[in-house]
matplotlib code that plots the C-alpha trace (Angstrom):
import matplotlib.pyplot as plt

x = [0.0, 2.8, 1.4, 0.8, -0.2, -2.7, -3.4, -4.9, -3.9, -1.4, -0.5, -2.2, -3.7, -7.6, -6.8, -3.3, -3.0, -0.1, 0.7, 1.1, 1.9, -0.4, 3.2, 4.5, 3.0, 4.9, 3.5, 0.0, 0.6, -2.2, -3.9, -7.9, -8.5, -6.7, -8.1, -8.5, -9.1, -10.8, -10.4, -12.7, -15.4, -15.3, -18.8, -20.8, -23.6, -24.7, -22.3, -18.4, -15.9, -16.1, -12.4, -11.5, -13.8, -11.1, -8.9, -11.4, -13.0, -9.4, -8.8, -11.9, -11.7, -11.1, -8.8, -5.4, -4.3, -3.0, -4.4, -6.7, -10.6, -12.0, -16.1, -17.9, -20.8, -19.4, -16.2, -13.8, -11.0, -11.2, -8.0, -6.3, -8.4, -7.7, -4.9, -6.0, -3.8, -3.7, -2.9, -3.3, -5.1, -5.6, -4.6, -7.4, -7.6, -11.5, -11.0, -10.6, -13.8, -12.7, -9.3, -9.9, -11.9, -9.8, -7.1, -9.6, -11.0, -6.6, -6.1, -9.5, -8.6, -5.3, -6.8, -9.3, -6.9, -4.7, -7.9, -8.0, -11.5, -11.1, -13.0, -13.2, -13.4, -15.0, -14.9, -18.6, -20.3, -19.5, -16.7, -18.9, -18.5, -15.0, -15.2, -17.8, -16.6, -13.5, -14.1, -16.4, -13.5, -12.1, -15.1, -16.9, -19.1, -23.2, -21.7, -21.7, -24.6, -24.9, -26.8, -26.7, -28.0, -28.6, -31.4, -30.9, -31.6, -28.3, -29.6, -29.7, -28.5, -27.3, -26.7, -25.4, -24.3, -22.1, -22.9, -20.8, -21.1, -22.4, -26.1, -25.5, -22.9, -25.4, -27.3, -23.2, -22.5, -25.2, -25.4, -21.7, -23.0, -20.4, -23.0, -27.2, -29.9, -32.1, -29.3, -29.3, -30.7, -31.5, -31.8, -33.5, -34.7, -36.7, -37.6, -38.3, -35.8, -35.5, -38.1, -40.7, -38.6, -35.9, -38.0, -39.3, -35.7, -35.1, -38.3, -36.9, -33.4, -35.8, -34.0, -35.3, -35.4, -36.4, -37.9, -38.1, -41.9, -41.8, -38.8, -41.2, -44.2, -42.1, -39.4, -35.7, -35.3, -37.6, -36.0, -32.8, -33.7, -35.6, -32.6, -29.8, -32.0, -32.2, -28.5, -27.2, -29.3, -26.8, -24.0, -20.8, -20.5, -22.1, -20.7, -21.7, -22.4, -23.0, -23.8, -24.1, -26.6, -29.0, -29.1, -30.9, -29.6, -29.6, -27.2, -25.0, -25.3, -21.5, -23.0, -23.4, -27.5, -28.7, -32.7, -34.6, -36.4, -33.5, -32.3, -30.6, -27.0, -28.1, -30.4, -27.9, -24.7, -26.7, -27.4, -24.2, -22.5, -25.6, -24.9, -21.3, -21.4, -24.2, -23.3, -20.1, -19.2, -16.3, -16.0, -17.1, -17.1, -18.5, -19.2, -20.3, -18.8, -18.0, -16.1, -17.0, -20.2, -20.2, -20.7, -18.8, -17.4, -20.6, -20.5, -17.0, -17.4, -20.6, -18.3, -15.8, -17.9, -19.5, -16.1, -15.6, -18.3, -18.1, -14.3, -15.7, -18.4, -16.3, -14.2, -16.7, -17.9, -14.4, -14.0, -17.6, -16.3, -13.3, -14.7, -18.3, -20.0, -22.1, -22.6, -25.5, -26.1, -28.8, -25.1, -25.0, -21.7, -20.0, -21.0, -18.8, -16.1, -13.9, -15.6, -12.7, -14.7, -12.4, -13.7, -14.3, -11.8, -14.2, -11.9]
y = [0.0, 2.0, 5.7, 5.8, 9.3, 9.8, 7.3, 10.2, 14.0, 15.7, 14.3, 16.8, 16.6, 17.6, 21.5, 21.3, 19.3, 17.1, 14.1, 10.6, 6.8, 3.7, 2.1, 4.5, 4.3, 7.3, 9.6, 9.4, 8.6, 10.7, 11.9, 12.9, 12.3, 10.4, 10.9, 8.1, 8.1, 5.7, 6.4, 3.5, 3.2, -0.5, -0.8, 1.8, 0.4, 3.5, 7.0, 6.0, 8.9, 8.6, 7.2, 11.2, 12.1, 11.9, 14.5, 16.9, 17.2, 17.0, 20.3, 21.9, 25.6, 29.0, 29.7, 28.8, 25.5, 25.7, 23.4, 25.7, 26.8, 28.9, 27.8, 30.9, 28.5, 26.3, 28.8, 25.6, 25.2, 21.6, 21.5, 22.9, 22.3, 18.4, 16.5, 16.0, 14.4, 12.6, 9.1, 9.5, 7.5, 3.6, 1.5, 0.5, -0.9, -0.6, -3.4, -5.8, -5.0, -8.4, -7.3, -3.4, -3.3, -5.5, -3.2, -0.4, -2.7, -3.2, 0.6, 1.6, -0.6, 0.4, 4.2, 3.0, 1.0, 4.0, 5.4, 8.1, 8.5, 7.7, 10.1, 8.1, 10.1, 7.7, 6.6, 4.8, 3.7, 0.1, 1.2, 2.2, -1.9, -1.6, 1.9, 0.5, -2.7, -1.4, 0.2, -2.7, -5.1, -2.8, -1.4, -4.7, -6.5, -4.9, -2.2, 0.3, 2.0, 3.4, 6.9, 6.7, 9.8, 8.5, 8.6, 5.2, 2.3, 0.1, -3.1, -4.4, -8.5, -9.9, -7.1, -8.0, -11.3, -10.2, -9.5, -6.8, -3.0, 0.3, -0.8, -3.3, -2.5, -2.4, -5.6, -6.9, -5.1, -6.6, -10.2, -10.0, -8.9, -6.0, -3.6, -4.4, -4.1, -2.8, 0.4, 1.4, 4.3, 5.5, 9.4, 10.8, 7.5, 8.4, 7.6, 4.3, 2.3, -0.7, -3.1, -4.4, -7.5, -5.4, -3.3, -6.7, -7.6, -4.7, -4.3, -7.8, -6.6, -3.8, -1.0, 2.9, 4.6, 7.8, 8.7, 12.0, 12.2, 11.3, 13.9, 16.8, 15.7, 15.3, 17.9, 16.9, 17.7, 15.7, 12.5, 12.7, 13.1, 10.2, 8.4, 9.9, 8.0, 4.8, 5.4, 5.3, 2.7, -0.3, 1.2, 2.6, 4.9, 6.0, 5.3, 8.4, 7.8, 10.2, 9.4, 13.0, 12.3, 12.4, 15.9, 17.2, 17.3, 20.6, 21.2, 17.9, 17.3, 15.5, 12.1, 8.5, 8.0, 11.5, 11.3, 14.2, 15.9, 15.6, 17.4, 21.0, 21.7, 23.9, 20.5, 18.2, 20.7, 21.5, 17.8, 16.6, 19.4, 18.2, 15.1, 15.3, 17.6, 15.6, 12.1, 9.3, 9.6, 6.7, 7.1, 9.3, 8.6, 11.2, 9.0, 9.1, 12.3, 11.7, 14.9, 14.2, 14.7, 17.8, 21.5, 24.6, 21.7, 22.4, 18.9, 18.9, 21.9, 20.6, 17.3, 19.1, 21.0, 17.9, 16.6, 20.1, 20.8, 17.3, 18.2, 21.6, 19.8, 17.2, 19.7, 21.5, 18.1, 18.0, 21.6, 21.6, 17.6, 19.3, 22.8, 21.3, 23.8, 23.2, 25.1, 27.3, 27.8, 30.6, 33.2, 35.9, 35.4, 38.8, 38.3, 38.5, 39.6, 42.4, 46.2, 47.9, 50.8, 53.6, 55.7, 59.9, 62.1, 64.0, 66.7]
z = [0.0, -1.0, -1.6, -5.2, -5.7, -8.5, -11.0, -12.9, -13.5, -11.5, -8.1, -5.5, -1.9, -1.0, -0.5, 0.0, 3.5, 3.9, 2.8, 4.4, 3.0, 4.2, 4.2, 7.0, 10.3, 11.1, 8.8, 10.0, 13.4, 15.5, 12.4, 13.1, 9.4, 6.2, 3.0, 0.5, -3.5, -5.0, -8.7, -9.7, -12.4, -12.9, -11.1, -13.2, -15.1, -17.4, -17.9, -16.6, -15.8, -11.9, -12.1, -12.4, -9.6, -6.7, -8.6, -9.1, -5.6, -4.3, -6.6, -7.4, -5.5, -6.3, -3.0, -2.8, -1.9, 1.4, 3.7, 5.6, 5.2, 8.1, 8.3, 8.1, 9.9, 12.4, 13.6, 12.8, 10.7, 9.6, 7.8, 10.3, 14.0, 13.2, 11.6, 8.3, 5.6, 2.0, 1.4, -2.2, -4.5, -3.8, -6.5, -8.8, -11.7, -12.7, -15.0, -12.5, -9.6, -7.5, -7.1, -6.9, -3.7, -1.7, -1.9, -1.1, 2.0, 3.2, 3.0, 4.8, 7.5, 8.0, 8.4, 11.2, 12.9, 13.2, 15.2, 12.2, 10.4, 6.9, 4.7, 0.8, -2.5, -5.7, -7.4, -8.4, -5.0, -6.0, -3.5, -0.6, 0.3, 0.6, 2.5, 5.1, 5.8, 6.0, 9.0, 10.4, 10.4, 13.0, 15.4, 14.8, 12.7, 13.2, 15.5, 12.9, 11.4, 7.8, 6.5, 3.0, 0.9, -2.6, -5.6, -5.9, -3.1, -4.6, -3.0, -6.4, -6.3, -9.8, -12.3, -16.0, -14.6, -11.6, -7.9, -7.8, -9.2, -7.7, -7.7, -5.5, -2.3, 0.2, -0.6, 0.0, 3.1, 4.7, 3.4, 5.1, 8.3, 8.2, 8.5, 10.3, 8.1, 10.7, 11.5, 7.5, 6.9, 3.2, 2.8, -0.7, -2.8, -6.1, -9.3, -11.0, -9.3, -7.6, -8.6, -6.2, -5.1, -3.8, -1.9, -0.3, 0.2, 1.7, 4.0, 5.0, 6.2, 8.2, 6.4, 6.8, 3.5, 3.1, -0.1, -1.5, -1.2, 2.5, 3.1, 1.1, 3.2, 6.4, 6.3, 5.9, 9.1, 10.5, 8.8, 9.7, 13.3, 13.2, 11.2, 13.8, 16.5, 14.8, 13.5, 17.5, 19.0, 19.8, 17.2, 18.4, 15.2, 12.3, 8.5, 6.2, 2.8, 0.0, -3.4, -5.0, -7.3, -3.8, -5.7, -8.4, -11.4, -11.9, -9.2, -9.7, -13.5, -13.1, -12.3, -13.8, -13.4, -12.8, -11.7, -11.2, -8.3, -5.7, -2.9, -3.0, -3.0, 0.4, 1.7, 1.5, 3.3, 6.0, 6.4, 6.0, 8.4, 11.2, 11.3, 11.4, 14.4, 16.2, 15.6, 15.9, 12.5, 12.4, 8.1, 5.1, 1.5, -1.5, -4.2, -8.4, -9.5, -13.1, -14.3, -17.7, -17.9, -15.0, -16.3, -14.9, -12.0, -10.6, -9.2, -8.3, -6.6, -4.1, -3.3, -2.5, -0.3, 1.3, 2.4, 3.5, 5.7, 7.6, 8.3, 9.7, 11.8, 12.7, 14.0, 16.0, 17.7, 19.2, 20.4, 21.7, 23.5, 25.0, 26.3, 27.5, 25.2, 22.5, 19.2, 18.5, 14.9, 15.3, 16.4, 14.0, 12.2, 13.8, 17.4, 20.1, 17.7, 19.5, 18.2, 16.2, 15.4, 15.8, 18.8, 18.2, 20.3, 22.4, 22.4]

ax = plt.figure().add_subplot(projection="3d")
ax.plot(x, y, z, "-o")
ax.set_aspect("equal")
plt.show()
């Protein structure tokens, strides 16, 4: 596991942090946070491109690369209030899905073990098996949960002849008992997909998925505190999955199966930055950004974002841990700031 840089484009880190190698111990001993790529494709089963996705969340951003990003909403600097660093890319060849996540599995489990929270960049969300179990091999087997914000269920069994691709990961995950089917949570389902059978599958695992209908009749809000209940009852930590065509199209065009009538770019921040700062989040992946097909790196630009703000929240959970306080999003940006309004000389 030998750092390999990037297997495509130029070799950078997410933002600029610094850099580690899975084959060093050293260099990411006490890290909060190691980020993964996952160029991988091999799983897609309409548009490809997502091979190029870890590059371009690592490097879509119109500030300077330089390993610090000051959260105008949570007061954090996740880049720089935790140890972050870059593994680089994992080795994948998406020609080869048997072998490929494997060595995705290996290097996920090597982050956890380091008692670092591995944050994955797809890569197709065929990977999410090797992300999540990943970290399952090292908190235990059912004693993580999953949130997963997708369009698409991916519970899919046999698909073009193989059991493996990105419609299927969580049917795998828990047929290997990694993960509970009864502590999988689905957030933003829609469409025309899957077909009745796997929704009896998947009412048969007791699964909670959240379809977009609900989440307008409910509130977003509503959900995911009813999720983030379910998430933490008999789990030690929560596994955070997004699949970024949970979106609309119109504000992630950059994806493999786009399906309208999604969340908002705004929706699915706030949600991501909540439950980072309110929950055990143990790993992150941001999966199916597919560069090719993306316009003005509008996707790029929300997944880098959703890595982003769960560093920032993440960050905040810790400071809030450590000074017994606890973070009040309704403060107006400038309070308790220091007034440096130049006084009048009343002379």
């Amino acid at each position: 596991m030998t750092r390999y840089g990037a297997q495509f484009g130029p070799d950078i880190t997410y933002l600029g942090v610094d850099r580690c190698d899975l084959d060093d111990p050293a260099s990411f001993a006490g890290a909060d946070v190691v980020v993964l790529g996952a160029p991988f494709d091999g799983g897609t089963s309409h548009r490809p491109g997502t091979r190029f996705g870890p590059q371009a969340i690592r490097m879509t951003d119109y500030l300077p690369h330089d390993g610090s990003r000051p959260s105008l909403a949570l007061r954090t600097d996740g880049l720089r209030d935790l140890r972050v660093l870059d593994a680089g890319d994992v080795e994948m060849y998406s020609g080869d899905i048997e072998t490929a996540l494997p060595a995705l599995e290996a290097a996920v489990e090597t982050v956890t073990r380091s008692g670092a929270i591995p944050v994955v960049l797809g890569g197709d969300h065929s990977i999410a098996f090797a992300d999540a179990k990943g970290v399952a091999n090292v908190l235990g087997h059912g004693r993580v949960s999953m949130i997963h914000f997708d369009a698409h269920a991916d519970t899919g069994d046999i698909e073009f002849g193989s059991l493996w691709g990105h419609g299927q990961p969580m049917r795998r995950l828990i047929e290997s008992g990694a993960l509970r089917g009864d502590r999988f949570l689905q957030v933003g389902l829609r469409g025309y997909w899957p077909p009745p059978e796997t929704l009896d599958w998947m009412a048969a695992q007791r699964m909670r998925s959240y379809e977009m209908t609900e989440i307008g009749h409910r509130g977003l809000d509503a959900c995911l505190t009813e999720a983030s209940a379910i998430a933490t009852d008999e789990c030690d930590g929560v596994f955070l999955s997004v699949d970024i065509d949970v979106c609309d199209p119109g504000h992630a065009p950059g994806t493999g199966t786009p399906e309208p009538g999604g969340l908002t770019a705004r929706q699915l921040l706030d949600a991501v930055r909540r439950l980072c700062l309110e929950l055990p989040v143990v790993g992150i992946d941001v999966v199916e950004v597919s560069p090719p097909y993306d316009h003005a790196d509008i996707t790029a630009a929300l997944a880098n974002r959703v890595v982003l703000e769960a560093l920032s929240a993440l960050a905040r959970r810790r400071r809030d841990a450590r000074d017994g306080t606890r973070w009040d999003p309704s403060v107006p940006l400038l309070a308790n700031r220091p007034d440096t309004t130049p006084q009048e000389n009343p002379s």
